[in-house]
C-alpha positions in Angstrom: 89.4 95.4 116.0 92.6 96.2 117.8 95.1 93.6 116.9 95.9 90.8 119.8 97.7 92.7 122.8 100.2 90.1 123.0 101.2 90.3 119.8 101.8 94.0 120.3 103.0 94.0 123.8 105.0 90.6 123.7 107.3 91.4 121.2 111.2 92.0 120.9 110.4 95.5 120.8 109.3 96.3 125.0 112.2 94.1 126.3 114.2 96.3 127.4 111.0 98.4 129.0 110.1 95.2 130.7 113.6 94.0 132.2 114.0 97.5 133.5 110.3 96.8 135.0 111.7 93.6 136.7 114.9 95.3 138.1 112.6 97.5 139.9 109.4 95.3 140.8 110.5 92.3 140.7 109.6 89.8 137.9 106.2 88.6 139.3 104.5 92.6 139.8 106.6 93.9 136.9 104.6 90.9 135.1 101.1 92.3 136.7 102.1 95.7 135.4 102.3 94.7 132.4 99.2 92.0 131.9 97.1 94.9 133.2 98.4 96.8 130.0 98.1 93.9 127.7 94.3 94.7 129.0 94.2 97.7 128.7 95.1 97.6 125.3 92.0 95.0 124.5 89.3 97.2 126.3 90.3 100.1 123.1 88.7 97.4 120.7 85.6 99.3 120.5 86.8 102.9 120.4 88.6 102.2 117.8 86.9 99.5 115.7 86.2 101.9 113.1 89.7 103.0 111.8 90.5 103.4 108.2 92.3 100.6 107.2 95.4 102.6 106.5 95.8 104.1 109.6 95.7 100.9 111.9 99.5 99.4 111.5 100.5 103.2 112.9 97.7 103.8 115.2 97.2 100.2 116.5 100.9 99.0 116.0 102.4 102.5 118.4 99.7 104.6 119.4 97.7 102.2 121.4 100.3 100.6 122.9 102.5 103.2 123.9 98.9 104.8 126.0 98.4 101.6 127.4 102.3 101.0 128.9 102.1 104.4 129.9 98.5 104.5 131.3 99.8 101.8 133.7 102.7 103.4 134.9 101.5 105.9 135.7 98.8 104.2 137.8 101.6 102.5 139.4 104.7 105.8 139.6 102.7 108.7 138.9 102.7 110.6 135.5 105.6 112.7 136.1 108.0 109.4 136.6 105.3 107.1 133.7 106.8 110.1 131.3 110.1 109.8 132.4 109.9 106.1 131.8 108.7 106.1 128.4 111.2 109.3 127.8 113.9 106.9 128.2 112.5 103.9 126.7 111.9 105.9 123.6 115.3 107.6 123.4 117.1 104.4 123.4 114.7 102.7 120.8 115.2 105.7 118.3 118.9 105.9 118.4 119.0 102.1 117.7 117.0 102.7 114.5 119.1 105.5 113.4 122.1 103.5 113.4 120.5 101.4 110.3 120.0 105.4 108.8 123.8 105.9 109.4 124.7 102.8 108.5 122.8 103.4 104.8 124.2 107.1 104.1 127.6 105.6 104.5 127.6 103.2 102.1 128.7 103.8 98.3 125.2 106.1 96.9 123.8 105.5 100.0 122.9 109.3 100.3 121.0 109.2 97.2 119.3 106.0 97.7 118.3 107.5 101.1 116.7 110.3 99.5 114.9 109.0 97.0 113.6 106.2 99.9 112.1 109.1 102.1 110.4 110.3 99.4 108.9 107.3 99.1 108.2 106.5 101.7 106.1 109.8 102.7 103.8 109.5 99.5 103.5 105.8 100.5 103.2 105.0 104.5 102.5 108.8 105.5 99.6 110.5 103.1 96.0 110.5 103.6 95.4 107.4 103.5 97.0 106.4 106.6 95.7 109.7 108.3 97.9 112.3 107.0 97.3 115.6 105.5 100.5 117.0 104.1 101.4 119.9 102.0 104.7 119.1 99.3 106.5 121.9 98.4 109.4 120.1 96.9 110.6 116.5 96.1 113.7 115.5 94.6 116.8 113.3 95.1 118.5 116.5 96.8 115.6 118.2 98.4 112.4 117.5 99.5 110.5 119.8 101.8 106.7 119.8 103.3 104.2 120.5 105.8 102.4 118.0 107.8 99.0 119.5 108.6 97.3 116.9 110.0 98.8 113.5 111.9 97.1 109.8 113.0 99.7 110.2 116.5 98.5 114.0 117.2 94.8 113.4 116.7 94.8 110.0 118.7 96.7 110.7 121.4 94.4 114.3 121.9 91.3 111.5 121.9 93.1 109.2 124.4 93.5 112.6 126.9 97.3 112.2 126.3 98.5 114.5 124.0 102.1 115.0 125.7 103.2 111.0 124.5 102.8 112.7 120.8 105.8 114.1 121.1 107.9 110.7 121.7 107.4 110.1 118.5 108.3 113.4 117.3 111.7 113.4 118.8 112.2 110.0 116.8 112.3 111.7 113.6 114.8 114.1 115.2 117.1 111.2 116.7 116.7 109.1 113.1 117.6 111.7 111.0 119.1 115.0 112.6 122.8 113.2 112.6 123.6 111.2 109.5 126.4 111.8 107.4 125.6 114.3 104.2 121.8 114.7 104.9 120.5 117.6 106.9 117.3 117.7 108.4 115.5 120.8 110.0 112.1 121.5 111.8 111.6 124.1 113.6 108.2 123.2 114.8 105.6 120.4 115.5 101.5 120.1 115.5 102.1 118.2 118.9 104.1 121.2 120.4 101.4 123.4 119.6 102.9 124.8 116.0 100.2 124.9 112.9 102.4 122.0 111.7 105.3 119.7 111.4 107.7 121.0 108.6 110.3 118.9 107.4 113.1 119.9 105.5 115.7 117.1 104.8 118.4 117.8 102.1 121.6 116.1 101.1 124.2 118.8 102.6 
């Protein structure tokens, strides 16, 4: 079961989304718009009852949200200005959450402490358990470098008949970590824009 729309859809995260809604609607359609999502999001109960347990706080907690917002905008604008929406919505939530990135490298051994995190954290919240399939070719506190074969965002959002929104959250890694202080990160392709995978590399320079 898809956990409670309003939960997802209600939260600190959207506001910004939703005030920008308001400015243009008004606050009583921009409020329809977004109930109609909130709905939207409930009716996926089914389709996706079956999910692995690890794959639901990724899948249910950005996947299936970020479809539902954007299936009813673009019922509402069109897809060409739904896309544009999200772009920016996006844009502005990743660079937010890189400044806690930046915020970390700059501290005394924040650099290494980062590293040794991201590690980590892609053995923990990113193997195959939550949906991944990932080839390591290196992992240390300088270096750590792999493949990501398969992904829970790619292969959902291909289901959902929306494979362009995969790349939102592509460009979040790229915003997050592309411009901190001492670490360089590189990809030079991604499953969602048609490359046989998402390679990381992301160093300490």
């Amino acid at each position: 079961m898809v956990r409670s729309s309003k939960k997802l859809l209600r939260g600190r995260k959207y506001e910004t989304l939703k005030a920008r809604l308001a400015d243009r609607l008004g606050a009583d359609e921009a409020a329809a718009l977004w109930a109609r999502a909130e709905s939207r999001l409930d009716g996926m109960s089914d389709q996706f009852s079956s999910l692995p347990k690890g794959e639901r706080p990724q899948v249910e907690g950005f996947v299936l949200p970020t479809f539902a917002i954007y299936s009813e905008l673009a019922d509402a604008f069109g897809k060409d200005e739904a896309f544009q929406m999200v772009d920016d919505f996006m844009a502005e939530y990743s660079a937010n959450a890189a400044k806690a990135f930046r915020v970390i490298v700059a501290l005394p051994g924040g650099r290494r402490f980062f590293m040794r995190a991201f590690g980590k954290v892609v053995a923990v919240a990113f193997g195959e358990k939550q949906g991944y399939r990932n080839d390591m070719h290196e992992c240390t506190p300088s270096r750590i470098a792999y493949d990501v074969l398969a992904c829970p965002y790619h292969r959902v959002f291909a289901q959902l008949g929306a494979p362009e929104l995969c790349q939102f959250f592509c460009r979040n890694d790229e915003v997050c970590y592309g411009d901190l202080d001492g670490i360089r990160f590189v990809r030079t392709g991604t499953l969602a824009k048609g490359a046989d995978c998402c390679d990381f590399l992301i160093e300490r320079a």
